[in-house]
PDB file of N, H, CA, C and O in Angstrom:
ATOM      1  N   UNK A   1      74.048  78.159  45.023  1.00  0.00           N
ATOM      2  CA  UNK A   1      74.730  78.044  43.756  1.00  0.00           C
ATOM      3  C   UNK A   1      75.422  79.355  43.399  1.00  0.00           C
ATOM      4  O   UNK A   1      76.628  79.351  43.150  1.00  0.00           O
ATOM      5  N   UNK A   2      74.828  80.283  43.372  1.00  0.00           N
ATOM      6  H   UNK A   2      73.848  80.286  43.575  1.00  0.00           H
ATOM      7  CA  UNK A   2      75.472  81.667  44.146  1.00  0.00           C
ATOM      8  C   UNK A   2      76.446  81.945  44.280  1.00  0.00           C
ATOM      9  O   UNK A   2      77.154  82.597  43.512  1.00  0.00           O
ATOM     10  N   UNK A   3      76.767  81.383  45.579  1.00  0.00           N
ATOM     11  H   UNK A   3      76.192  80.854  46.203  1.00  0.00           H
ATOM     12  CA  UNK A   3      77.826  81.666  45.883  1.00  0.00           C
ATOM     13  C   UNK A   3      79.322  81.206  45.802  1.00  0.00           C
ATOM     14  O   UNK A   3      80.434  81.715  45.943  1.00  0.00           O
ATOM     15  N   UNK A   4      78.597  79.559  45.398  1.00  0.00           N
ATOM     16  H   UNK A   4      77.694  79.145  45.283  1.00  0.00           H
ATOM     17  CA  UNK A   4      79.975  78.578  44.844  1.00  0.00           C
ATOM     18  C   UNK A   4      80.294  79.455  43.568  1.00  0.00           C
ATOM     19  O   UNK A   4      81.502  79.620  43.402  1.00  0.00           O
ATOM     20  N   UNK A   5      79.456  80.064  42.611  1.00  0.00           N
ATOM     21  H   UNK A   5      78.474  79.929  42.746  1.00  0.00           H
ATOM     22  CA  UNK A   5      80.029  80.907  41.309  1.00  0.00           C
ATOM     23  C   UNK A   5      80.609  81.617  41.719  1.00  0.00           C
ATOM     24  O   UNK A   5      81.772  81.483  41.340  1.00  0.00           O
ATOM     25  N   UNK A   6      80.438  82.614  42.530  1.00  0.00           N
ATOM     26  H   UNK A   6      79.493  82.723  42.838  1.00  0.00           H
ATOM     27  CA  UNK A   6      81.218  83.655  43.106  1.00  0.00           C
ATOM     28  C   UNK A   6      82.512  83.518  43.222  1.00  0.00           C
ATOM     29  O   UNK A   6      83.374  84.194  42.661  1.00  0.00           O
ATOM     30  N   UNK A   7      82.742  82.087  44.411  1.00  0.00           N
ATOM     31  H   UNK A   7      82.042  81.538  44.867  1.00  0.00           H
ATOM     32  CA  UNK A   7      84.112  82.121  44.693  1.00  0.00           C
ATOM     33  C   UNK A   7      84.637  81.274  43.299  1.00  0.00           C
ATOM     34  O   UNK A   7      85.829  81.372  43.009  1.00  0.00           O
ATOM     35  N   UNK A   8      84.127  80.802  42.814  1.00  0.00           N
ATOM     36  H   UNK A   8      83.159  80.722  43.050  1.00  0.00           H
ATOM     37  CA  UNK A   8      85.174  80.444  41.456  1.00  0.00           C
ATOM     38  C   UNK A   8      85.290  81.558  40.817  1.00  0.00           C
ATOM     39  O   UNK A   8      86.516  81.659  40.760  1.00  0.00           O
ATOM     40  N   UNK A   9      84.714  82.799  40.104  1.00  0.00           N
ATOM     41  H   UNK A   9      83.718  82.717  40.150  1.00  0.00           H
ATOM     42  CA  UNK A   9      84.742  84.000  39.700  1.00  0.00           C
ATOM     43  C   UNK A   9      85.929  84.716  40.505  1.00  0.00           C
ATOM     44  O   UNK A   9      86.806  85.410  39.989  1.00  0.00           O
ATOM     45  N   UNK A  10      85.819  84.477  41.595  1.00  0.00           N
ATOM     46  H   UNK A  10      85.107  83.913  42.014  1.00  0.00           H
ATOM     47  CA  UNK A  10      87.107  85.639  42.464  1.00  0.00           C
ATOM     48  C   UNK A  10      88.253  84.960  42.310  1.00  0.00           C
ATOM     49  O   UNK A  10      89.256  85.653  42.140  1.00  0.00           O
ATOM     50  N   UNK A  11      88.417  83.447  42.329  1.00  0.00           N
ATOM     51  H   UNK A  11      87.602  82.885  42.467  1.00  0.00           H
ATOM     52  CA  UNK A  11      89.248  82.691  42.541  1.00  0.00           C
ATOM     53  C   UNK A  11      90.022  83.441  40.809  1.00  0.00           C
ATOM     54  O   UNK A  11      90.797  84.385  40.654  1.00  0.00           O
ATOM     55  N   UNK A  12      89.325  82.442  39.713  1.00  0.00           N
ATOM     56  H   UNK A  12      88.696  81.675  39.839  1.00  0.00           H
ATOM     57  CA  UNK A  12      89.409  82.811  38.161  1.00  0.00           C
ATOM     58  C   UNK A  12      90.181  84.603  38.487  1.00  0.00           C
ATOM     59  O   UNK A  12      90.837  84.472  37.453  1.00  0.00           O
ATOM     60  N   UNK A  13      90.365  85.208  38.705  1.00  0.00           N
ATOM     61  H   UNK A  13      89.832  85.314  39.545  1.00  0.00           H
ATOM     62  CA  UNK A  13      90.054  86.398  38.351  1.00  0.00           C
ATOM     63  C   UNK A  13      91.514  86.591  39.311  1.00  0.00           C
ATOM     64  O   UNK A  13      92.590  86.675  38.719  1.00  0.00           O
ATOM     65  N   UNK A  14      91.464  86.650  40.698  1.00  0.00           N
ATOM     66  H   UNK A  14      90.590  86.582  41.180  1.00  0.00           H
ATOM     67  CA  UNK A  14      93.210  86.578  41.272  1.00  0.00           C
ATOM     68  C   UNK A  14      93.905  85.877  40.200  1.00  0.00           C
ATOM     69  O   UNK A  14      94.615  86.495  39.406  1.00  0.00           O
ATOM     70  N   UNK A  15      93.708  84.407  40.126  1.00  0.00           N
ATOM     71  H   UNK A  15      93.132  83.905  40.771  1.00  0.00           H
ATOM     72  CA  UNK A  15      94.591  83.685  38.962  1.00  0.00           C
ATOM     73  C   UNK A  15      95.167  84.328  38.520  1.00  0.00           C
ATOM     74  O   UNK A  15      96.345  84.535  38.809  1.00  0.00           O
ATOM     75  N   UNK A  16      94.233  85.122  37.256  1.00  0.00           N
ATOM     76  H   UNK A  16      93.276  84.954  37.021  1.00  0.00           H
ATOM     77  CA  UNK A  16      94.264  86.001  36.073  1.00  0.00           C
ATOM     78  C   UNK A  16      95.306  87.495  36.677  1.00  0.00           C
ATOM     79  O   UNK A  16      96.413  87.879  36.299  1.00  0.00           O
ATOM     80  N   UNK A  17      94.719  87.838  37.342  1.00  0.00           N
ATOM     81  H   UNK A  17      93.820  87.526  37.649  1.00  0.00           H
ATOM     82  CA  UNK A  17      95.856  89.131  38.154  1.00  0.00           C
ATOM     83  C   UNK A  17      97.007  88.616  38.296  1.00  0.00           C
ATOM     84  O   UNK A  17      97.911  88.984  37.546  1.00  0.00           O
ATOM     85  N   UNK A  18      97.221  87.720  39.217  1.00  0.00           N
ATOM     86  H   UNK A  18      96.486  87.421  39.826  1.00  0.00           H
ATOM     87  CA  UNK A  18      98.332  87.104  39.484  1.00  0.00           C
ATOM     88  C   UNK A  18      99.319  87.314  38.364  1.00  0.00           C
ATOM     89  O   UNK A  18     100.094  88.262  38.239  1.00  0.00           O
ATOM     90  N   UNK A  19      99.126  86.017  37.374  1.00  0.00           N
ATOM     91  H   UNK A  19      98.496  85.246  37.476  1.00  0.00           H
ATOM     92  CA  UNK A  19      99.528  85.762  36.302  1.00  0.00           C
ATOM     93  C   UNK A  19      99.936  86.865  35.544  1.00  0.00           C
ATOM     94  O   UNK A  19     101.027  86.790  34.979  1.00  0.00           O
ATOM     95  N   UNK A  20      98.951  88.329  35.377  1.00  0.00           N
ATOM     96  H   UNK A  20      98.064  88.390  35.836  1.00  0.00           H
ATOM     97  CA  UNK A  20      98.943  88.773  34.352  1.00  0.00           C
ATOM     98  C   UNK A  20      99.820  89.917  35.386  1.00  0.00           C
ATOM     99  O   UNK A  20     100.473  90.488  34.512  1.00  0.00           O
ATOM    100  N   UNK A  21     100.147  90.458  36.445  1.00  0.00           N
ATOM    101  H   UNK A  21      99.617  89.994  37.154  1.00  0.00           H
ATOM    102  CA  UNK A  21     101.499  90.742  37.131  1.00  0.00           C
ATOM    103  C   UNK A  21     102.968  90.148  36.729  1.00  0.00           C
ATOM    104  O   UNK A  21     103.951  90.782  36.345  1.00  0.00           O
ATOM    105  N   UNK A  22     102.854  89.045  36.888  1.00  0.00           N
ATOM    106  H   UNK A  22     102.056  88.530  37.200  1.00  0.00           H
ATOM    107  CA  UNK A  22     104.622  88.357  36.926  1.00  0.00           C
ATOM    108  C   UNK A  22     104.399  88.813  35.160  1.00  0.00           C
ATOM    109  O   UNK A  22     105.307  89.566  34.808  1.00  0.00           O
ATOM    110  N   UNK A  23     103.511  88.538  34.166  1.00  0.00           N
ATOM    111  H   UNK A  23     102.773  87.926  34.452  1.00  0.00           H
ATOM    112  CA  UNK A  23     104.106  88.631  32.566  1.00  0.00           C
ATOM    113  C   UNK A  23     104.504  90.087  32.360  1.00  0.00           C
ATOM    114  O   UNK A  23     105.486  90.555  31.784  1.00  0.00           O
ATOM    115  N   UNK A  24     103.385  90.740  33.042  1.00  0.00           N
ATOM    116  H   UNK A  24     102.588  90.360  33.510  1.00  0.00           H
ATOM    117  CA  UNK A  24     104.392  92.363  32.551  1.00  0.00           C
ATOM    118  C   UNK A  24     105.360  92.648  33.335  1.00  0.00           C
ATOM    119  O   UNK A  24     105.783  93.799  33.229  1.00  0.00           O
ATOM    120  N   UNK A  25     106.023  91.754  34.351  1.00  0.00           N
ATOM    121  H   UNK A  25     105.680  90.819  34.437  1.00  0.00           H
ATOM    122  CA  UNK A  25     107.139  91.933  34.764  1.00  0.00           C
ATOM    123  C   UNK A  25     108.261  91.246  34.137  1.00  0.00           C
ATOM    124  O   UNK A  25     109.278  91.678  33.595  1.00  0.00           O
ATOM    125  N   UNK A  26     107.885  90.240  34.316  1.00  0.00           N
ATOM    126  H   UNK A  26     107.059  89.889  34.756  1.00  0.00           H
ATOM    127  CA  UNK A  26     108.942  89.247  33.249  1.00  0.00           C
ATOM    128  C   UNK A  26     108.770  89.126  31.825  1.00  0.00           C
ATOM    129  O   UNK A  26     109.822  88.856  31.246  1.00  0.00           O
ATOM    130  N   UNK A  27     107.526  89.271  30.921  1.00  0.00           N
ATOM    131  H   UNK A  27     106.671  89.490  31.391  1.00  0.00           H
ATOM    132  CA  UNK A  27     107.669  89.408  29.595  1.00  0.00           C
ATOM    133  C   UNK A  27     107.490  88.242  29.309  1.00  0.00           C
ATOM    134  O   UNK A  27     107.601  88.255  28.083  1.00  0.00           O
ATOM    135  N   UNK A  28     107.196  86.778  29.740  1.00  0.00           N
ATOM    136  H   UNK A  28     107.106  86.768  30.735  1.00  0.00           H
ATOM    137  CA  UNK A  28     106.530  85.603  29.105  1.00  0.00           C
ATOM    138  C   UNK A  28     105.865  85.090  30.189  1.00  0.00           C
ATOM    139  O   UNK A  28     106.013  85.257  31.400  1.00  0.00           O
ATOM    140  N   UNK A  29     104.826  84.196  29.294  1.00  0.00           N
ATOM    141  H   UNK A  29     104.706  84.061  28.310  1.00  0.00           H
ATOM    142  CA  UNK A  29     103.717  83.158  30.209  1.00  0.00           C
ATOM    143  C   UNK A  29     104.691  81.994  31.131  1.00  0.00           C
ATOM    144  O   UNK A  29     104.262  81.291  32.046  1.00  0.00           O
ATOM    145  N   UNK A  30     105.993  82.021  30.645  1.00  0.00           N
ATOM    146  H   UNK A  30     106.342  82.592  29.901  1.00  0.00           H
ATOM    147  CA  UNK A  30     106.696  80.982  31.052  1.00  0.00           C
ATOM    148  C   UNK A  30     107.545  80.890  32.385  1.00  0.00           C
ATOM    149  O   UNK A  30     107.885  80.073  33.241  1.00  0.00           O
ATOM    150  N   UNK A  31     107.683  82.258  32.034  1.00  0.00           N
ATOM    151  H   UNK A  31     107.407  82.921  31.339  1.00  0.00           H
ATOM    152  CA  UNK A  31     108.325  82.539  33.543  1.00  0.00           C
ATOM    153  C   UNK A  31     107.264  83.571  34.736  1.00  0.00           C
ATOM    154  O   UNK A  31     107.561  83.855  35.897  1.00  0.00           O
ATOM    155  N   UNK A  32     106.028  83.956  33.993  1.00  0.00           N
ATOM    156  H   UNK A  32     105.787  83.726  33.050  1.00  0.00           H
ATOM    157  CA  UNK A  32     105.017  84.206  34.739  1.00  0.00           C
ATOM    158  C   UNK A  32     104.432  82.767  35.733  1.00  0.00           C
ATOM    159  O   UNK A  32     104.086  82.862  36.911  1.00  0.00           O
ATOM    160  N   UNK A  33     104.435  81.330  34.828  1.00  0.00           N
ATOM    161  H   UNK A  33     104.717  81.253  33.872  1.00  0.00           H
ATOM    162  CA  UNK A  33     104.103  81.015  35.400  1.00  0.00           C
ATOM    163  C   UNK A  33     105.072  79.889  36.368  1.00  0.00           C
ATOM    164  O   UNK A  33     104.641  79.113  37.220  1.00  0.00           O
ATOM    165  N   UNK A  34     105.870  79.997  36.124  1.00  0.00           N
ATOM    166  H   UNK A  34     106.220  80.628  35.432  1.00  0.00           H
ATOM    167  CA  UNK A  34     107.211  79.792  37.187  1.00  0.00           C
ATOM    168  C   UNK A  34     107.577  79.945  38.746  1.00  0.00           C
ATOM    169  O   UNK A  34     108.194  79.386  39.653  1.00  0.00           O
ATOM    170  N   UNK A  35     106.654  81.262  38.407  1.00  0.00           N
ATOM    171  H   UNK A  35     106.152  81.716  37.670  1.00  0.00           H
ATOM    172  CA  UNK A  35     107.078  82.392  39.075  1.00  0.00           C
ATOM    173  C   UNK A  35     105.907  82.126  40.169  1.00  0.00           C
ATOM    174  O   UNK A  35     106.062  82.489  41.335  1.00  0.00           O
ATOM    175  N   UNK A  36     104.634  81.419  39.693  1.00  0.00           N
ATOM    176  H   UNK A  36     104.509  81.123  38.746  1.00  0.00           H
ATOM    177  CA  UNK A  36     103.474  80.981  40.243  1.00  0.00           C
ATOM    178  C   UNK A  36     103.450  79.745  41.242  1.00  0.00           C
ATOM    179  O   UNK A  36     103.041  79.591  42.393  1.00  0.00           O
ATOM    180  N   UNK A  37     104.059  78.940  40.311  1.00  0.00           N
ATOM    181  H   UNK A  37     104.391  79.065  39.376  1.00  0.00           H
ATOM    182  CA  UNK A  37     104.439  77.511  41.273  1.00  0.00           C
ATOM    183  C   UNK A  37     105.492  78.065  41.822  1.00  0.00           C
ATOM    184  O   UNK A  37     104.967  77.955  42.930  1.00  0.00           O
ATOM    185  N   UNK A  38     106.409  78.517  42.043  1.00  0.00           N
ATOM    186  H   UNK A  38     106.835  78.607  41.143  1.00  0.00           H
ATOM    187  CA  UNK A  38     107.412  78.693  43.231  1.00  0.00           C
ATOM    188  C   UNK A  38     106.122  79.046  44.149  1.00  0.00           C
ATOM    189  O   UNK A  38     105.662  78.142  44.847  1.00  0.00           O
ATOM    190  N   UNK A  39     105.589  80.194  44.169  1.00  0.00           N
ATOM    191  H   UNK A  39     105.963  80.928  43.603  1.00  0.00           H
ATOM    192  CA  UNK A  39     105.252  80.358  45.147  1.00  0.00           C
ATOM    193  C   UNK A  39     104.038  79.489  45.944  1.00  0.00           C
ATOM    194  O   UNK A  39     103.733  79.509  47.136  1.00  0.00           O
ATOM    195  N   UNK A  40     103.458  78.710  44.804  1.00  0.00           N
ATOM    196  H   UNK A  40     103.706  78.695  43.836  1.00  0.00           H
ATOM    197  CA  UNK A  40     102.735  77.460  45.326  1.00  0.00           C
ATOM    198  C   UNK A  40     103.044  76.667  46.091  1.00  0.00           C
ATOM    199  O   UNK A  40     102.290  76.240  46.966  1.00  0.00           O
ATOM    200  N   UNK A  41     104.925  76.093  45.812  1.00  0.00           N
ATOM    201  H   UNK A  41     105.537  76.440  45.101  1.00  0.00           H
ATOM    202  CA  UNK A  41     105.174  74.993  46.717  1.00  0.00           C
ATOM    203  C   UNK A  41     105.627  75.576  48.102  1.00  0.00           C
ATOM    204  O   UNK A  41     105.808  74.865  49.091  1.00  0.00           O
ATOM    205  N   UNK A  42     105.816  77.128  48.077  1.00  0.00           N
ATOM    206  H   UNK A  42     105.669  77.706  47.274  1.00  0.00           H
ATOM    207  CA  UNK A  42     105.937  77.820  49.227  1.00  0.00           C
ATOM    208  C   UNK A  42     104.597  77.154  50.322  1.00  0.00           C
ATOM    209  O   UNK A  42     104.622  76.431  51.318  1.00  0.00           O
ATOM    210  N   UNK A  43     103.828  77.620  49.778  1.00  0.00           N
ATOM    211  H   UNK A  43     103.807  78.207  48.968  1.00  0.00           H
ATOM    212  CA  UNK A  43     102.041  77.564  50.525  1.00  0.00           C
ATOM    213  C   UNK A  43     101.995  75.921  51.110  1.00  0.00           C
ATOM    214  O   UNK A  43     101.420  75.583  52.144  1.00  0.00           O
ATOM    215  N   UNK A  44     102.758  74.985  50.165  1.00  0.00           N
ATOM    216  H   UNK A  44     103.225  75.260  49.325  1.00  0.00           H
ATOM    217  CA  UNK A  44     102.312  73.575  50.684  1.00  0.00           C
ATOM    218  C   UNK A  44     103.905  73.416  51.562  1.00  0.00           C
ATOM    219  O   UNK A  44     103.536  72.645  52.448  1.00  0.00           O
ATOM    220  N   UNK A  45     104.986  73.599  51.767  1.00  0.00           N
ATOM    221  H   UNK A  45     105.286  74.226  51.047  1.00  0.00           H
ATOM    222  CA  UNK A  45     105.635  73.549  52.279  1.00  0.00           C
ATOM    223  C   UNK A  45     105.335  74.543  53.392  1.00  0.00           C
ATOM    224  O   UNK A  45     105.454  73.713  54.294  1.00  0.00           O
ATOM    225  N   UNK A  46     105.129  75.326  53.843  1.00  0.00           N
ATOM    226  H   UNK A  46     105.033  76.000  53.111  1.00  0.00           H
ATOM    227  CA  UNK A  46     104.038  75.799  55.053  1.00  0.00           C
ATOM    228  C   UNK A  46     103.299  75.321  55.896  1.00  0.00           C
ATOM    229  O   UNK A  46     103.192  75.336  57.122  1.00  0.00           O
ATOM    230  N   UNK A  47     102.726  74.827  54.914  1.00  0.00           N
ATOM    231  H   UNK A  47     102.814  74.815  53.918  1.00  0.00           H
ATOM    232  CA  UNK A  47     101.323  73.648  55.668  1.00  0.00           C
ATOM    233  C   UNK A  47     101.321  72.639  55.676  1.00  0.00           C
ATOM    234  O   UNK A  47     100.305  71.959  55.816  1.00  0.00           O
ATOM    235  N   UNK A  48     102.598  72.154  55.512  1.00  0.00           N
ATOM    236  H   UNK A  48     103.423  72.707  55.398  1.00  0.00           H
ATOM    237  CA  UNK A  48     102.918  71.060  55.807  1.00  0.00           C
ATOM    238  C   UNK A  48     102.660  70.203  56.686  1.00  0.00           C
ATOM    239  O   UNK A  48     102.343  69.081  56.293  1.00  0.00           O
ATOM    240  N   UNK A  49     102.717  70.477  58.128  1.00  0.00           N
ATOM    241  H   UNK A  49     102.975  71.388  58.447  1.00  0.00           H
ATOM    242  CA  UNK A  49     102.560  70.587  59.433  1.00  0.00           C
ATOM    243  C   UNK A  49     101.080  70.390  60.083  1.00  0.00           C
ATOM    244  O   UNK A  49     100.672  69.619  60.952  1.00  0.00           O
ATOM    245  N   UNK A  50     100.478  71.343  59.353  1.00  0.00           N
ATOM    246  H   UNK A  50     100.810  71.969  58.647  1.00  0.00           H
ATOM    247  CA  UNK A  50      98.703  70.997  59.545  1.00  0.00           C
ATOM    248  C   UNK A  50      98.445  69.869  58.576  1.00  0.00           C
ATOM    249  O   UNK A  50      97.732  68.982  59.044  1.00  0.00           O
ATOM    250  N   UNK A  51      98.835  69.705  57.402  1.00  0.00           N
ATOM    251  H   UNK A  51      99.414  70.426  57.022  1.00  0.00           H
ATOM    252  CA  UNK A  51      98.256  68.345  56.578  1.00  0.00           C
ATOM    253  C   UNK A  51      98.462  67.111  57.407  1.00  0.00           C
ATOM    254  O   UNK A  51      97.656  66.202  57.604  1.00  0.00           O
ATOM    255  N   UNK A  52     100.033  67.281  57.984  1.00  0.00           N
ATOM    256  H   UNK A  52     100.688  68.019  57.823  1.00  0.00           H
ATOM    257  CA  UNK A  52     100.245  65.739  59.065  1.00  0.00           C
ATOM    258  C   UNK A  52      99.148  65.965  59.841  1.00  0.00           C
ATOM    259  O   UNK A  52      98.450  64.976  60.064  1.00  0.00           O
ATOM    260  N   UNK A  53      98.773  67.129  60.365  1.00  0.00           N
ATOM    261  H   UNK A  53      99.340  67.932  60.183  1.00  0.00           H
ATOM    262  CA  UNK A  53      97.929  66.685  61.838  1.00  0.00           C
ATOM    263  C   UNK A  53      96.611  66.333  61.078  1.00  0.00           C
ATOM    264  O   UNK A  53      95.870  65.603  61.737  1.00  0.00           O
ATOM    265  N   UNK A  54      96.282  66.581  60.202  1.00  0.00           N
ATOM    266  H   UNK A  54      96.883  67.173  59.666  1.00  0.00           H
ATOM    267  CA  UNK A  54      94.765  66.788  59.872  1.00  0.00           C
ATOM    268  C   UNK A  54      95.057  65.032  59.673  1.00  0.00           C
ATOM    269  O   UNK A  54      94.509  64.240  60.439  1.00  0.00           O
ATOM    270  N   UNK A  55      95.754  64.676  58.830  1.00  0.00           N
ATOM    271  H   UNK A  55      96.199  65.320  58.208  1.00  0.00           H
ATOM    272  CA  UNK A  55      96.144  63.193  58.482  1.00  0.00           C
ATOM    273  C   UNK A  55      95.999  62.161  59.669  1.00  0.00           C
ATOM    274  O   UNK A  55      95.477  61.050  59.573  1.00  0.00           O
ATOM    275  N   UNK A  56      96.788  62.960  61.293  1.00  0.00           N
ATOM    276  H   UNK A  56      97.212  63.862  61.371  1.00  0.00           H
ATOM    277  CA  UNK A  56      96.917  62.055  61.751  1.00  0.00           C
ATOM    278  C   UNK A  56      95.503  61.804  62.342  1.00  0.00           C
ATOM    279  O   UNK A  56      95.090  60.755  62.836  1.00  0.00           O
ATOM    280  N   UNK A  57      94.725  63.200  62.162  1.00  0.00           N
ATOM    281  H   UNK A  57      95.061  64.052  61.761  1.00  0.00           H
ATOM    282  CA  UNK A  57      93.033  63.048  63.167  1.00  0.00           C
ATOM    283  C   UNK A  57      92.245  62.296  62.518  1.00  0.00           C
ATOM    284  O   UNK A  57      91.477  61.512  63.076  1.00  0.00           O
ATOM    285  N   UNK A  58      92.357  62.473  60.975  1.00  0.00           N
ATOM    286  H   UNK A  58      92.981  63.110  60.522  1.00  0.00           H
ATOM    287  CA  UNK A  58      91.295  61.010  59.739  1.00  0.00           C
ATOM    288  C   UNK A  58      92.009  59.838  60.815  1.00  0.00           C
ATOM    289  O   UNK A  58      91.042  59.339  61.392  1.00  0.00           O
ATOM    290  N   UNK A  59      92.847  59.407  61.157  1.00  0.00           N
ATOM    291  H   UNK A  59      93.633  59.811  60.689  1.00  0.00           H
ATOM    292  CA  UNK A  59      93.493  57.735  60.980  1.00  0.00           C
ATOM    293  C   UNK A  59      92.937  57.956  62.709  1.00  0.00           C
ATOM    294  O   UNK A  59      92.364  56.987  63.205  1.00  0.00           O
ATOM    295  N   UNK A  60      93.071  58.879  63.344  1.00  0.00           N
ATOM    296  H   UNK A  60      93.537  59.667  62.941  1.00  0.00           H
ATOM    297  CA  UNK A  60      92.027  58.648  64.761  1.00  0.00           C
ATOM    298  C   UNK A  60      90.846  58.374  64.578  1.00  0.00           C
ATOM    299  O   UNK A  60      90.131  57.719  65.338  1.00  0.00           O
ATOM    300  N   UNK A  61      90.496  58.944  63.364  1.00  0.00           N
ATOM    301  H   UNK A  61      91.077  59.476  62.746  1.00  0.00           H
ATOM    302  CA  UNK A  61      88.640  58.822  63.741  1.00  0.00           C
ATOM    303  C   UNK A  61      88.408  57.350  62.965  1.00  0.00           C
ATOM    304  O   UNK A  61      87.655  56.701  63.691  1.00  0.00           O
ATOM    305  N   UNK A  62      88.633  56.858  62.211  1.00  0.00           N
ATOM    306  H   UNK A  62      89.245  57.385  61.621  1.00  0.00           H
ATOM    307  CA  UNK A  62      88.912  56.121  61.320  1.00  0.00           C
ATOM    308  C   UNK A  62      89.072  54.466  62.693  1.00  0.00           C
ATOM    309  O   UNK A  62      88.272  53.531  62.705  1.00  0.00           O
ATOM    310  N   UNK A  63      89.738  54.541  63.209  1.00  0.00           N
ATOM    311  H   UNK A  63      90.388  55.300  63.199  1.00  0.00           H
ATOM    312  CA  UNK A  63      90.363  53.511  64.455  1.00  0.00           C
ATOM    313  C   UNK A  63      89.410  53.816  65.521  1.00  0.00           C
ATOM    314  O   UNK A  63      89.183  52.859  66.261  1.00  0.00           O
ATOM    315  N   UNK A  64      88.799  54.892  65.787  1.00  0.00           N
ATOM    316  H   UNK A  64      88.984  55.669  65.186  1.00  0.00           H
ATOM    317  CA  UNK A  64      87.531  54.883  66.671  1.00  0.00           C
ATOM    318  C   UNK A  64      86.421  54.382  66.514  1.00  0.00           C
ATOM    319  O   UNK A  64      85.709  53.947  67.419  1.00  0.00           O
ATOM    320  N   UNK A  65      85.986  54.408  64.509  1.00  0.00           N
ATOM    321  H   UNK A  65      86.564  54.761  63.773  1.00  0.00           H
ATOM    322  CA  UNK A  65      85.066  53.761  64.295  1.00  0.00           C
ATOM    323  C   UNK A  65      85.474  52.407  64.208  1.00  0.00           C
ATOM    324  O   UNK A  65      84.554  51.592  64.144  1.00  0.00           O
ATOM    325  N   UNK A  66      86.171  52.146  64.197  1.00  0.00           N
ATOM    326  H   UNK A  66      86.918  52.809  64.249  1.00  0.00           H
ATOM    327  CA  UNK A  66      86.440  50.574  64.358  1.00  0.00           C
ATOM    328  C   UNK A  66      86.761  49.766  65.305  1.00  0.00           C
ATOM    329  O   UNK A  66      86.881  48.565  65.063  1.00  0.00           O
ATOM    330  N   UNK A  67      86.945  50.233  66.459  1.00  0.00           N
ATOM    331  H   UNK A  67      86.848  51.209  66.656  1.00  0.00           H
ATOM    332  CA  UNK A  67      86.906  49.955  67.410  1.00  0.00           C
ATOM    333  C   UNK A  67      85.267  49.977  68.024  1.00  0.00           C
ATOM    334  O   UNK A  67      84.858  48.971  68.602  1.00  0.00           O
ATOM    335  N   UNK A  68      84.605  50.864  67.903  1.00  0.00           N
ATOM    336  H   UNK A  68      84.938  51.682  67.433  1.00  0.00           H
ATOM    337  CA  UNK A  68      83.161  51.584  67.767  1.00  0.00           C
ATOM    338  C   UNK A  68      82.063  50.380  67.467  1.00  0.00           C
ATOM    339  O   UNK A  68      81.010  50.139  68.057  1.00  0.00           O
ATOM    340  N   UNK A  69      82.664  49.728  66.371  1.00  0.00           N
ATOM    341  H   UNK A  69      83.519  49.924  65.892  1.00  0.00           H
ATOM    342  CA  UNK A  69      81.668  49.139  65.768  1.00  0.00           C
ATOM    343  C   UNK A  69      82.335  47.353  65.554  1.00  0.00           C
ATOM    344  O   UNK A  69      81.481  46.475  65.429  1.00  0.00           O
ATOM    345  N   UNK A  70      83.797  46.950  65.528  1.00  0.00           N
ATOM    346  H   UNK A  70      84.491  47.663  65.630  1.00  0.00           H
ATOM    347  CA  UNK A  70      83.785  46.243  65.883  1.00  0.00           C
ATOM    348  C   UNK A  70      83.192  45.129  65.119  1.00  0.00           C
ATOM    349  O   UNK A  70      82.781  44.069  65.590  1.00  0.00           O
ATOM    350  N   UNK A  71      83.196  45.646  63.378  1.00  0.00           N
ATOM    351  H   UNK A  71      83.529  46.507  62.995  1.00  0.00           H
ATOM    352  CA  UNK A  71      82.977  44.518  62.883  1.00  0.00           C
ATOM    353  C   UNK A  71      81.076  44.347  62.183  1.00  0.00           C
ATOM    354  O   UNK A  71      80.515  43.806  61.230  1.00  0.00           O
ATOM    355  N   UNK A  72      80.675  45.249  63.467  1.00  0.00           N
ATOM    356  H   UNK A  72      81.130  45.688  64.241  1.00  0.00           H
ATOM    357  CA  UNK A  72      79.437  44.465  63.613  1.00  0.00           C
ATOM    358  C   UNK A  72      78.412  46.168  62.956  1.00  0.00           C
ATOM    359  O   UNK A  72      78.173  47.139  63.674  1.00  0.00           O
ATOM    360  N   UNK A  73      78.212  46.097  62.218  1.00  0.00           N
ATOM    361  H   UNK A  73      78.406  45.308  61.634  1.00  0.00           H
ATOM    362  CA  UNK A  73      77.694  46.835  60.879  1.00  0.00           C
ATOM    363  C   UNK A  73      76.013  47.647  61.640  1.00  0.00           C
ATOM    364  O   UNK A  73      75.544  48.741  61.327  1.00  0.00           O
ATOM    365  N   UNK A  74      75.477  46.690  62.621  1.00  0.00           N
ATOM    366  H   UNK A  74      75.858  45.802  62.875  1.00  0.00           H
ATOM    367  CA  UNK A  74      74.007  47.129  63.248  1.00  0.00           C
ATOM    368  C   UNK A  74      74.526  48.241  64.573  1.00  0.00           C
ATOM    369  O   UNK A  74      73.677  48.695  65.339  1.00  0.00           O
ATOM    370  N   UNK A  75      75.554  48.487  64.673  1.00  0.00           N
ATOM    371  H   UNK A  75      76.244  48.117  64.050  1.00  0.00           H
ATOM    372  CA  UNK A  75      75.807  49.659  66.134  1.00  0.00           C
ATOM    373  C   UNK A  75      76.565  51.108  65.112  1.00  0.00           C
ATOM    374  O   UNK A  75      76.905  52.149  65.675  1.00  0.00           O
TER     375      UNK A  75
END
């Protein structure tokens, strides 16, 4: 339990840096946080590429168990 606080604490706390960088640069929450999602959809447009693959390995494993089992709920 520890340690899940932790990383929400570090997480909370970059946020907060983050954020509180772009406002004393730019001078509002508005374009601080603008300034945040740009660079968010950067991160998912990136990883784009691994989400397909990760996507396409669920719908493999997914068709293995069903093939696997075949219906039949006792294997």
């Amino acid at each position: 339990m520890r340690t899940l606080a932790m990383i929400i604490v570090v997480l909370a706390v970059g946020f907060l840096g983050v954020m509180g960088y772009y406002y004393f640069r730019d001078g509002s929450l508005q374009s601080a946080g603008a300034e945040v999602d740009q660079g968010l959809a950067k991160v998912d447009q990136t990883t784009q590429p691994l989400q397909d693959s990760l996507g396409e390995v669920g719908d493999g494993v997914k068709k293995s168990v069903d093939r696997a089992t075949d219906g039949d709920d006792r294997t």
